[in-house]
Steps between C-alpha positions, in 0.01 A plus 500: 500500500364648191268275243659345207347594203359145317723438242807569748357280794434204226835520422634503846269212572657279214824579601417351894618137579323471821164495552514648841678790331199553235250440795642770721524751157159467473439552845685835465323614178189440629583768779458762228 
């Protein structure tokens, strides 16, 4: 998985309903 660039991964974020969703996303860019 490549890193989201900031702006891009706030706005994916915002878009999430579930927190498990944004929890795992993080997990993921924090891979990088």
């Amino acid at each position: 998985m490549q890193c989201h660039n900031n702006s891009y991964f706030s706005e994916y974020l915002s878009s999430l309903n579930s927190k498990w969703e944004v929890d795992r996303v993080i997990l993921e860019r924090n891979k990088c």
